[in-house]
C-alpha positions in Angstrom: 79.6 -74.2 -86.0 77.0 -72.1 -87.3 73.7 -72.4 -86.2 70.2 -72.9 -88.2 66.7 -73.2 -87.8 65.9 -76.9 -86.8 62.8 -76.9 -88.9 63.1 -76.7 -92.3 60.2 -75.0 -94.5 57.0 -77.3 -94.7 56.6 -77.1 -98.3 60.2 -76.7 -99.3 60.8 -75.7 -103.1 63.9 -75.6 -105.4 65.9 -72.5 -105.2 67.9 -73.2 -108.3 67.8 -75.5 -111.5 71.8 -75.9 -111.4 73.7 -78.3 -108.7 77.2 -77.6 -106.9 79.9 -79.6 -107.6 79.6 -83.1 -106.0 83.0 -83.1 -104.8 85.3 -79.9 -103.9 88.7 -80.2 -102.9 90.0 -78.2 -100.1 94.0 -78.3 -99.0 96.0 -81.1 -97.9 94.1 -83.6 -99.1 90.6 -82.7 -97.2 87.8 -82.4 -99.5 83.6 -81.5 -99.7 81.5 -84.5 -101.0 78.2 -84.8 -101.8 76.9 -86.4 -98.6 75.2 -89.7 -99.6 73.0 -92.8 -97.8 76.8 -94.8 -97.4 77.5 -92.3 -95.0 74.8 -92.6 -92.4 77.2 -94.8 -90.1 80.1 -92.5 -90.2 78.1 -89.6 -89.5 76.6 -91.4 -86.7 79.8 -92.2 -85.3 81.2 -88.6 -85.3 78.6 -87.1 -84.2 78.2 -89.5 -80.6 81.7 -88.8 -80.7 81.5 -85.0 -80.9 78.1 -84.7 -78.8 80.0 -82.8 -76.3 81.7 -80.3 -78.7 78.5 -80.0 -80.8 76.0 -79.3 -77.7 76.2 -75.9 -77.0 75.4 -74.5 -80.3 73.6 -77.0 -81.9 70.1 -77.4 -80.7 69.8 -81.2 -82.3 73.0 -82.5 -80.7 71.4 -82.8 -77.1 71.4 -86.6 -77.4 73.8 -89.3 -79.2 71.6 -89.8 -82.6 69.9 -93.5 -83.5 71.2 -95.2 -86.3 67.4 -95.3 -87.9 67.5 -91.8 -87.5 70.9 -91.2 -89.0 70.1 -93.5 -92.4 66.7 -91.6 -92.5 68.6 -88.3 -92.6 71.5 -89.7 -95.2 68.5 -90.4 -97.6 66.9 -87.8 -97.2 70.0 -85.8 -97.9 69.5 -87.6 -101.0 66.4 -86.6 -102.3 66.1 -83.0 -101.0 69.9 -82.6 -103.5 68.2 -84.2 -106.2 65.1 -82.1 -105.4 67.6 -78.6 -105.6 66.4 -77.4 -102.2 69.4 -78.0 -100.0 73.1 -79.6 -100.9 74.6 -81.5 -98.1 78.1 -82.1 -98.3 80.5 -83.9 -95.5 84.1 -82.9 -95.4 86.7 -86.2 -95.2 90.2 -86.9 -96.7 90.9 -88.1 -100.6 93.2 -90.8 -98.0 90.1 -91.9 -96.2 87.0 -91.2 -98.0 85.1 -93.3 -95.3 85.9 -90.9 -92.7 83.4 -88.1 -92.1 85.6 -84.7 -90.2 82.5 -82.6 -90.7 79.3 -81.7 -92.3 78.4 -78.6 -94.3 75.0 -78.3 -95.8 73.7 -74.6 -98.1 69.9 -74.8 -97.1 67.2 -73.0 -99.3 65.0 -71.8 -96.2 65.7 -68.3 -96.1 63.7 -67.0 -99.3 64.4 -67.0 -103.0 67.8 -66.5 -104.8 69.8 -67.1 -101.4 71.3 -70.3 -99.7 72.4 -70.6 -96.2 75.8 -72.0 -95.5 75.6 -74.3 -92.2 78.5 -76.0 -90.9 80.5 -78.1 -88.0 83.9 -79.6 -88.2 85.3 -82.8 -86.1 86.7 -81.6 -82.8 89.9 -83.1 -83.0 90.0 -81.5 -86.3 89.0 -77.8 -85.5 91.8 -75.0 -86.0 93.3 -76.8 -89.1 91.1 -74.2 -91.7 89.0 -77.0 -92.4 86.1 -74.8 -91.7 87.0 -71.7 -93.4 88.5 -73.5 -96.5 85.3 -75.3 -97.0 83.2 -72.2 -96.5 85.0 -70.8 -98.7 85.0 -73.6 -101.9 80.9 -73.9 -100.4 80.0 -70.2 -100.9 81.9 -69.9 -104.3 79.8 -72.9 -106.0 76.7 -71.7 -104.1 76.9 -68.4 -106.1 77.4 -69.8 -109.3 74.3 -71.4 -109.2 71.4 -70.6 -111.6 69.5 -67.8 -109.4 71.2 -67.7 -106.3 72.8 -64.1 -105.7 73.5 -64.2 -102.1 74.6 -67.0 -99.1 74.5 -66.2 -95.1 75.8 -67.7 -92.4 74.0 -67.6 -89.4 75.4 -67.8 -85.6 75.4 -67.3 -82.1 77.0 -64.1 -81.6 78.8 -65.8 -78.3 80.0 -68.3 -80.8 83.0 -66.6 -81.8 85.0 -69.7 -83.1 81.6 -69.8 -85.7 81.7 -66.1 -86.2 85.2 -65.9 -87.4 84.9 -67.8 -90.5 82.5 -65.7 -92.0 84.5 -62.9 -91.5 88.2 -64.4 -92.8 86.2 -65.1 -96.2 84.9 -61.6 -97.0 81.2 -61.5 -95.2 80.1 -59.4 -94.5 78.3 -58.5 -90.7 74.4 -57.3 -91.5 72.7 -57.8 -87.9 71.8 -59.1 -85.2 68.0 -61.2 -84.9 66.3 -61.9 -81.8 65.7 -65.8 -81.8 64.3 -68.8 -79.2 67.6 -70.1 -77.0 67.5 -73.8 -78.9 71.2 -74.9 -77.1 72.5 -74.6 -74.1 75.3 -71.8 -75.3 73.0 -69.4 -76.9 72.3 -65.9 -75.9 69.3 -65.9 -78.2 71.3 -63.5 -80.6 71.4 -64.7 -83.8 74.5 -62.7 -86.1 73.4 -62.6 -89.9 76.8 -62.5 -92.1 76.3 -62.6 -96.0 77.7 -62.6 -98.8 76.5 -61.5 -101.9 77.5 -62.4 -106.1 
């Protein structure tokens, strides 16, 4: 799980004219896809089911989301892709396209001609490379976009689970950034890992 600023940028604007792929298969038939409004309930579901797995890195995950809030973040989802300032993406199987196993977003709050690569994975899916494979696939299409020349993943440095994906796909470790404690694992050291084209 790697962990991001909760607030995005007031006055977000695009960071590229291109678009990822809308759907990226992974390996055994797991796959990214373009996270749309349709999959407000399943995300809602596996995240009250993961609440426990999520909470110690992920500031948002205190509480078992509302389903208002969850549709309100599928559309939104929506419109900031169309917009070009974030692509959200939620990992299921080409089996089960209904299930959601995860949710990877690259967010354009970290300053022009870079994305940031977020992510979190199904519990009872974790150690399966689900997480590293979509990294991966995510941080290839996120540098051939239009103006993008570098992605980062950001984490906990005590989340070492988080840490080691950036490092299996050829990040590399830049430094280490004082932040707020926003969940309760943090040690208010944030590790900066990027990547560059």
């Amino acid at each position: 799980m790697s962990h991001s600023p909760d607030a995005p940028d007031s006055t977000p604007r695009p960071v590229t004219t291109g678009r990822p792929p809308e759907l990226l298969p992974l390996f055994d038939g797991y796959r990214l896809r373009r996270r749309r409004r349709s999959d407000a309930a399943g995300l809602n579901a596996t995240v009250t089911t993961n609440l426990e797995h999520l909470r110690p890195w992920m500031p948002w995950a205190g509480r078992a989301p509302e389903m208002a809030h969850s549709v309100e973040m599928a559309a939104a989802g929506e419109r900031i892709w169309d917009e070009g300032t974030d692509f959200m993406y939620v990992v299921d199987t080409a089996a089960d396209p209904a299930a959601v196993l995860g949710a990877f977003g690259l967010h354009g709050r970290i300053g022009a001609g870079a994305l940031e690569l977020g992510y979190w994975v199904d519990a009872a899916h974790t150690g399966r490379g689900i997480a590293t494979g979509a990294a991966r696939a995510l941080t290839e299409a996120a540098l051939a976009l239009p103006g993008i020349g570098r992605v980062e993943i950001h984490c906990d440095e005590a989340n070492t689970a988080s840490a080691g994906v950036p490092r299996r796909i050829g990040y590399r470790f830049d430094r280490v950034e004082e932040v707020p404690i926003g969940a309760p694992s943090e040690t208010g050291r944030r590790q900066i890992w990027i990547r560059e084209r």
